[in-house]
N, C-alpha and C positions, 0 to 999 in steps of 0.2 A: 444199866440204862443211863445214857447221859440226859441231862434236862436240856442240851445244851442243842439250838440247830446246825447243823452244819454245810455251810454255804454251797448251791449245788454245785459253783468255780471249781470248791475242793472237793468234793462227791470223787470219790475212789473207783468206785465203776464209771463215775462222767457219764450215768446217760438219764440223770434225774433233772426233770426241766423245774426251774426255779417259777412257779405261777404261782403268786399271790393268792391268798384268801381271806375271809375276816368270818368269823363266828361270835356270838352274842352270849355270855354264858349269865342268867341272871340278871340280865339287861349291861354287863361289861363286855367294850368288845375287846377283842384277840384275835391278832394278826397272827397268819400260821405261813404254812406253802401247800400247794398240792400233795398228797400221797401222804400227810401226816394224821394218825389219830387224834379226836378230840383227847386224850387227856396226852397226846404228844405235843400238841399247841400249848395245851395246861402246862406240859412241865418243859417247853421250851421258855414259857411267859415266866418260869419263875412261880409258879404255881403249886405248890407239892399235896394240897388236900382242898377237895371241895364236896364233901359226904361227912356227915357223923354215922356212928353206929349208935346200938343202943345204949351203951355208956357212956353216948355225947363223945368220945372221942375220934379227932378227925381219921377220915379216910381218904384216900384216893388209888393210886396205882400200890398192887401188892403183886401179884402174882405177875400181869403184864399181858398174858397172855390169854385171857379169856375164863381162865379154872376158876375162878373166885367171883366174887359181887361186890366187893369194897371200892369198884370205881361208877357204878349204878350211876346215870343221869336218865334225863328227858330230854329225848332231841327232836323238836317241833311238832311235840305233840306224843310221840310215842313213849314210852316210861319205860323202864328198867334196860337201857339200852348200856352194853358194856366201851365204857368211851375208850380203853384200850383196843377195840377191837371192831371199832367205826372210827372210817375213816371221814374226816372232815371236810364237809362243802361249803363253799361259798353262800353263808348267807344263813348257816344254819343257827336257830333258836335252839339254846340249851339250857335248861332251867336243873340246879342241882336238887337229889333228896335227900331226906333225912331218914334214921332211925331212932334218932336219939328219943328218948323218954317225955323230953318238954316240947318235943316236934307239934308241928298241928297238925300229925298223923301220930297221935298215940297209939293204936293198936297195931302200928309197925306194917300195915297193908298196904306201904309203898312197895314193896319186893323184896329182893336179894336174901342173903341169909334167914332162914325159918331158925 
C-alpha cells in the first residue's frame, strides 16, 4: 500500500473525479479526496499510527482490509469504526482510541482485540 495520493490527471483507469474533502482527526484537519478511506487520508498525510495497543505500542493500518482491529477510531460519534474500511466524508469528526494500559480506558472496553 502506498501512503502516497495519486493525482486523479494520473488515475490509470481516468475515471476517479478529483473532489476535495477535509476530515478532523482529534481536532487536526486532513485534506484527502473523494473515495479515500480515513486511514487512506492518514497515510496519504504522512500519518502511519494513530491507536496504541495494550502495550502502548502505536497502531494503525495492519491488515488493510477489514480482518484485524489495529486501525479502530470514532467517527462522529460512533466507536470502533475500522478507518481502513470507511470511506471518508467531508466534514467527518474523528477522534482516535487507545488500548494502552495508562489510556483513560484502562479496562480496555474501548473495542477491537479481547
Amino acid at each position: 500500500m502506498s501512503p502516497r495520493l495519486v493525482p486523479a490527471s494520473a488515475d490509470a483507469a481516468g475515471r476517479r473525479p478529483d473532489v476535495p474533502l477535509r476530515i478532523t482527526v482529534d481536532g487536526v484537519p486532513y485534506n484527502g479526496a473523494a473515495g479515500q478511506t480515513i486511514a487512506g487520508v492518514l497515510l496519504a498525510a504522512g500519518r502511519r499510527s494513530w491507536r496504541n495497543g495494550p502495550s502502548g505500542a502505536p497502531r494503525g493500518v495492519f491488515c488493510g482490509i477489514g480482518a484485524c482491529f489495529d486501525c479502530l477510531v470514532t467517527v462522529n460519534g460512533d466507536r470502533d469504526v475500522r478507518a481502513c474500511r470507511r470511506r471518508a466524508a467531508d466534514g467527518d469528526a474523528v477522534t482516535t482510541q487507545s488500548r494502552a494500559a495508562d489510556s483513560a480506558d484502562p479496562a480496555g472496553t474501548d473495542g477491537g482485540e479481547r
